[in-house]
N, C-alpha and C positions, 0 to 999 in steps of 0.2 A: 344474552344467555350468561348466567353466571359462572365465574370459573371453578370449577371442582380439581380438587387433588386426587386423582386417582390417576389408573395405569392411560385410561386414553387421551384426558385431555393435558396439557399445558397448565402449570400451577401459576402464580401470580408471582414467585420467586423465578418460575422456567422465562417468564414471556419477559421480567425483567433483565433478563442476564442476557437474552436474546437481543430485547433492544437498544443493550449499553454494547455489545458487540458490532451492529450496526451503528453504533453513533460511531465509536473507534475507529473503526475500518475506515467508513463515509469519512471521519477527519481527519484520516492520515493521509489519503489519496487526495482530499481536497489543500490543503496546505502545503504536500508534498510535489503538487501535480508543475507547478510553476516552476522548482526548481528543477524539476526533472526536465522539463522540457528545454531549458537553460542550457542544463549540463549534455541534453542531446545533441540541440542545436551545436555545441560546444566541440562535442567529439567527432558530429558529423561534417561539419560545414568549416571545419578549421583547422588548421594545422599549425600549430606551436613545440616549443622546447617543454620537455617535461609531460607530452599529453600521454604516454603511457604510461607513468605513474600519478596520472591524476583517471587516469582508466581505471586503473589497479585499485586507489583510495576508492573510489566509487560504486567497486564491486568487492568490498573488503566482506560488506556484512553477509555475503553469500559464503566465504571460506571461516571469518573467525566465527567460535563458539558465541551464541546467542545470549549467555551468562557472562560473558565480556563487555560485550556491546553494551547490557543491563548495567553495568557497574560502573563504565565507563560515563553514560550515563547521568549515574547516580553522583561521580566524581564532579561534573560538568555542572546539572542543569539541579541539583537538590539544593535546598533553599540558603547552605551555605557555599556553594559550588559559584566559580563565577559568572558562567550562564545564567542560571537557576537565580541568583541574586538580582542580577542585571532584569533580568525578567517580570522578577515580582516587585520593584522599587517604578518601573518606568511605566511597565502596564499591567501593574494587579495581577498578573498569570503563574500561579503556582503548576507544577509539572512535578515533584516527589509524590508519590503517594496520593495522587489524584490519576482520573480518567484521562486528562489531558496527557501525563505523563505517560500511561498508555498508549495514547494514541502517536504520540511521539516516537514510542520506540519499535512501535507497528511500521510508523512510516518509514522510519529509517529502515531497518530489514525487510518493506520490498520497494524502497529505491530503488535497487541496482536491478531489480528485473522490470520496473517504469521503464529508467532508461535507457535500458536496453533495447526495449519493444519500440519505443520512439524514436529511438536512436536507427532500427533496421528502418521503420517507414519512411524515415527522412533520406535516409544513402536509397531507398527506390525509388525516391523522385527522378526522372529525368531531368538533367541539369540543363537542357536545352531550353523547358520549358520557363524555369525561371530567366535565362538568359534572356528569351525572346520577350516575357515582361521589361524587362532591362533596357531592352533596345526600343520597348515602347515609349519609355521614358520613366516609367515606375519606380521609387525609391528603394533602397533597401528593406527598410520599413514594409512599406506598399505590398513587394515582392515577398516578402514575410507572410502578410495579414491577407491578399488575394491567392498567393498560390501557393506558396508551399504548406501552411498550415493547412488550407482546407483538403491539399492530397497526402497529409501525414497524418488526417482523421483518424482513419482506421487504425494506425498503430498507437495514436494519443490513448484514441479509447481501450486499445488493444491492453496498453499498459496500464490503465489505471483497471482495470477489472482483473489483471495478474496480482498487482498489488493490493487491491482489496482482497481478494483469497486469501492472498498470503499473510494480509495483514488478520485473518480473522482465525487464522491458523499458529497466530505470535505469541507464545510462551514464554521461553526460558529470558530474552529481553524484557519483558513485560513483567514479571514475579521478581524478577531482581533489583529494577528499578522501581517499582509502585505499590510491590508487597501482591496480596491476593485477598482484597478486603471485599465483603458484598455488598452490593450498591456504588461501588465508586471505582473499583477496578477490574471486579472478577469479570471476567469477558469469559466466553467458553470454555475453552483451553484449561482455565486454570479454576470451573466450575465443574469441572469434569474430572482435574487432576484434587481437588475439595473431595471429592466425592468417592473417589476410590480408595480415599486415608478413613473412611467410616463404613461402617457394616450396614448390609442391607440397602445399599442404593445403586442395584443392579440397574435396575428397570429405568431410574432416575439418566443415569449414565448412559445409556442404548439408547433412550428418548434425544437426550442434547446430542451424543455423536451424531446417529443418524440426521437431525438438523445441521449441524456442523457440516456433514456431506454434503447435503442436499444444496448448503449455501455454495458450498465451496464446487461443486459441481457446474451450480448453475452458471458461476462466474467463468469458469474456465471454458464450458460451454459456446458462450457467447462469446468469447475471445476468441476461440477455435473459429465460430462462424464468421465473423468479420478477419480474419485472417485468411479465410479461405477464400471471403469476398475482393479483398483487395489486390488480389494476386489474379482476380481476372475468370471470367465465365468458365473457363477450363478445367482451372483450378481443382473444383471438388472432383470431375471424372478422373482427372488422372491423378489422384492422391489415393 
């Protein structure tokens, strides 16, 4: 069926902006997911000098302004930044003012809510449990990759579907560092804040918010459910 521009269906600019916001999201959680689960493992499973202020660094982009973050960014990883340099001389990867750079600064602002949702499903492991791998003989390693990973599933997945929301909800990060260009950056957020600066694109705006919801909905959704799953058959009656 072809696509028409009208109030019911999806125009061919809507279903584009739609799915560079899915690719962003999808790449900030897929790229992000490794280090999060690092920095979980990190906060959960270990006790050093300094790990409250490496808590703190980790949960910064949830306290500082999201037009910080963007700049800081922009200081960092833009093509003469020393990131951004390093980046594009060793492996061709431009991040200013491409999607990439997007999806970067999507990942960053919901890191701290990954690690955090990983970071709770790892402290509810019983430590017993790994212990007694231990005593089987099982490596560190081993004990990693048979037990504790497969019963911190649910918060892995818990957190990457927080940060995909949130990552699809990433504005003021995202306009500062990559600009709000169509086709290469505009993800929702900043297709919807386009759109309110011109007259007459009510209907256009109502259409992408309510998608906007509906995604960000869904995702939160399914967190909720597997959050409820993990905590045990009980769980949903008495919540």
């Amino acid at each position: 069926m072809a696509i028409r521009d009208n109030h019911a269906m999806l125009s061919a600019e809507e279903i584009s902006i739609i799915l560079l916001s899915l690719k962003v999201a999808a790449a900030s959680v897929i790229f992000s997911l490794p280090l999060a689960l690092a920095a979980a493992l990190l906060l959960a499973r270990t006790q050093f000098r300094g790990k409250t202020l490496v808590d703190a660094l980790i949960h910064l982009p949830l306290v500082l302004p999201p037009v910080v973050i963007g700049y800081f960014l922009l200081l960092a990883f833009g093509r003469q930044g020393l990131l951004g340099g390093f980046f594009e001389r060793v492996f061709g990867l431009v991040f200013a003012f491409r999607w990439t750079g997007a999806a970067l600064a999507a990942g960053i602002m919901g890191f701290p809510l990954m690690v955090r949702a990983i970071r709770l499903g790892l402290e509810a492991i019983d430590p017993r449990l790994e212990a007694a791998a231990r005593t089987l003989g099982a490596g560190r390693w081993r004990v990693l990759a048979s037990v504790t990973l497969p019963l911190a599933l649910p918060g892995i997945i818990m957190g990457a579907l927080l940060a995909f929301a949130r990552s699809l909800g990433e504005f003021g990060a995202t306009i500062t560092f990559v600009s709000n260009i169509p086709g290469e950056t505009q993800t929702l957020p900043l297709a919807i804040y386009n759109l309110t600066q011109s007259p007459g694109g009510d209907s256009a705006i109502l259409k992408l918010c309510a998608i906007s919801v509906l995604l960000s909905v869904a995702a939160l959704v399914v967190s909720e459910w597997l959050n409820r799953r993990s905590r045990g058959p009980g769980a949903s009656t008495l919540a």
